[in-house]
N, C-alpha and C positions, 0 to 999 in steps of 0.2 A: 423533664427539661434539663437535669443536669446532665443528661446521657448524650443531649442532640449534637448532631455535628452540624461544623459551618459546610458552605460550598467547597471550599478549599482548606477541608481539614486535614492537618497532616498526618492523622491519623491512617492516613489513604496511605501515605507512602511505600509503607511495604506491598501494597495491592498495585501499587502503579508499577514499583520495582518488578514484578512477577510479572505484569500485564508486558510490559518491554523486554523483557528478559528471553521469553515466553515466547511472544509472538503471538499472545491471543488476547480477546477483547475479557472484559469479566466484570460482571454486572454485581453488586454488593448492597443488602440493604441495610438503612440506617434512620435512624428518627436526624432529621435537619431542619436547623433552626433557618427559616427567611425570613423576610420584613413582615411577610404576612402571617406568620404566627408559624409554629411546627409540625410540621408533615412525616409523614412515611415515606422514606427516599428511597429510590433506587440508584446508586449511583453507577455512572457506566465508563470505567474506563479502559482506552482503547491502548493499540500497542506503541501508539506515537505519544504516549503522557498526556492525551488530554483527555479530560475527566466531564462526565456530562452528566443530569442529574432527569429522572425522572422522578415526578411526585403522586402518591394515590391519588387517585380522585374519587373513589367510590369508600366511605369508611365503612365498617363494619362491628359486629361485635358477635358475641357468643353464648352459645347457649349451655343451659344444665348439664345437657348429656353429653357436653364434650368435656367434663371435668371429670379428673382423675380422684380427686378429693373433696368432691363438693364445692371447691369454691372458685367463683366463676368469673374472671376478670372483668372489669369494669368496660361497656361500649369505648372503639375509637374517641369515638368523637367528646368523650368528655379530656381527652387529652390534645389530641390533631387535628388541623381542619384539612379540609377533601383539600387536594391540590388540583396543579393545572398545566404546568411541566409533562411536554411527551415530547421528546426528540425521538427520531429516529436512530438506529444503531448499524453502522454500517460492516461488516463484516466480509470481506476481501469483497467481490465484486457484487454479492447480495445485502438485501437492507431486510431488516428485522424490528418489531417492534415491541413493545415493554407493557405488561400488563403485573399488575399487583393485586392479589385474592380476589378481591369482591367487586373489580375494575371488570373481573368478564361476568356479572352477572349485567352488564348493559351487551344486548347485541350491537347498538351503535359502536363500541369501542374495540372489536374485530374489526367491523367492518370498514370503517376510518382506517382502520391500518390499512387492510388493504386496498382501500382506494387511494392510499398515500404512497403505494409500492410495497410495501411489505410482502416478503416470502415466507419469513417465518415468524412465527407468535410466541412470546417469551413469556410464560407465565409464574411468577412466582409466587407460590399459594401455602397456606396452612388448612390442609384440610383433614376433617376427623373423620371417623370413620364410618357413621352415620349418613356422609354427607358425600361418600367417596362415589359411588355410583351415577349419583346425577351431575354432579362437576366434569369429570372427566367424561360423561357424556355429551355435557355440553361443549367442551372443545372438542373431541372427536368430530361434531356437527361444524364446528366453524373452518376447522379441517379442509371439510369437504364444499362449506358453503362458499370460500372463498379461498380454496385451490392454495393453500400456505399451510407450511406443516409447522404442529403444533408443541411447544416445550412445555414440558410440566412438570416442575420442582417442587418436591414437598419435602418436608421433614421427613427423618427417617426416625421420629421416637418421640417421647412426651417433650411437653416442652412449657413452663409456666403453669403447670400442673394440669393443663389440656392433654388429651389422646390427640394424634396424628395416625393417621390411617397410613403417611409411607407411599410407597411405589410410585416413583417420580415417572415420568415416561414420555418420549417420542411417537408423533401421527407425523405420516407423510402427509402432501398436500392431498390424497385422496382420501383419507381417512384411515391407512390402516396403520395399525397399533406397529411399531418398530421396535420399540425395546421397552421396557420396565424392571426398573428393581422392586425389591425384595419390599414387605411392609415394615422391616426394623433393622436400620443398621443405615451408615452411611458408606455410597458410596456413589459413582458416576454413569448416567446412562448418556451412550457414547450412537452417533449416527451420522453417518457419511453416505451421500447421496454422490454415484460413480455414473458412467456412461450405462453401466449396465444396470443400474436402479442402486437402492439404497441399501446398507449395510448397518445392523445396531448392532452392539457390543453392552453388557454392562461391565463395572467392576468394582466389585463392592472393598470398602477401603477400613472394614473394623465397626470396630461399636459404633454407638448413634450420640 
């Protein structure tokens, strides 16, 4: 609770100065205090200073075998309640939409995207590595079920004494795999869709 941010935390300001600066949109998450108690935020701000806010909806928690030392953090939801916040994210003349971890174990919440126009799917996940194969299966699937190519940010190292399994990675709208980094280290998987089809790049930026 003492960590959460408001809507309009100034905390944001150096994110918003780079989002302008920059010329690019940048999605950041945060625990955010609302009237309805405290959420898992995504917040989205664009290159014009305005700052938009998605919230989880689906909470989660964790199990044994993704701890690095036995000890195993306590369910979401004894701290946040599921949210209800989804704006869309509009990105020069395409629209994207925002998912967080355990938001794509619903298929309704693909598929609302894109029947709401969404082209691409923005997933921001913790995932172990137990856990990596069916995850990233399952967006490769959504991929393909609804022609929108798929982003998938994970961590690139432990984090709160958890394993993270790593390799963030880009699917086109037909499902194939475009780019993925490394399982340990941070850095940026990059993919640019041209007349003559798509292009990934990574580039890994140092330790995790």
């Amino acid at each position: 609770a003492g960590l959460a941010f408001s809507p309009a935390d100034p905390r944001l300001a150096p994110l918003v100065e780079a989002a302008s600066s920059h010329s690019m949109t940048l999605i950041a998450g945060a625990p955010v205090r609302l009237a309805s108690g405290i959420h898992i935020g995504a917040f989205i701000i664009s290159p014009d200073r305005t700052v938009g806010l998605y919230t989880k909806h689906r909470l989660g928690a964790f199990t044994a075998s993704a701890s690095c030392d036995g000890v195993v953090p306590p369910a979401e939801a004894t701290v946040f309640q599921p949210g209800t916040l989804n704006p869309l994210v509009r990105v020069g003349g395409d629209t994207a939409a925002v998912a967080v971890c355990a938001d794509i174990g619903q298929p309704s919440h693909p598929r609302q995207a894109a029947e709401r126009g969404a082209r691409t799917y923005l997933a921001s996940m913790f995932v172990i590595p137990s856990e990596f194969e069916q995850e990233t299966a399952r967006l490769e699937t959504y991929a393909v079920q609804h022609s929108m190519a798929v982003v998938f940010a994970n961590y690139g190292g432990p984090s709160g004494g958890l394993r993270s399994a790593g390799r963030s990675a880009i699917w086109s709208g037909t499902g194939d795999l475009l780019v993925r980094l490394e399982p340990v280290g941070a850095g940026v998987a990059v993919a640019v869709e041209t007349p003559a089809g798509w292009r990934g790049r990574t580039i890994m930026l140092g330790g995790a």
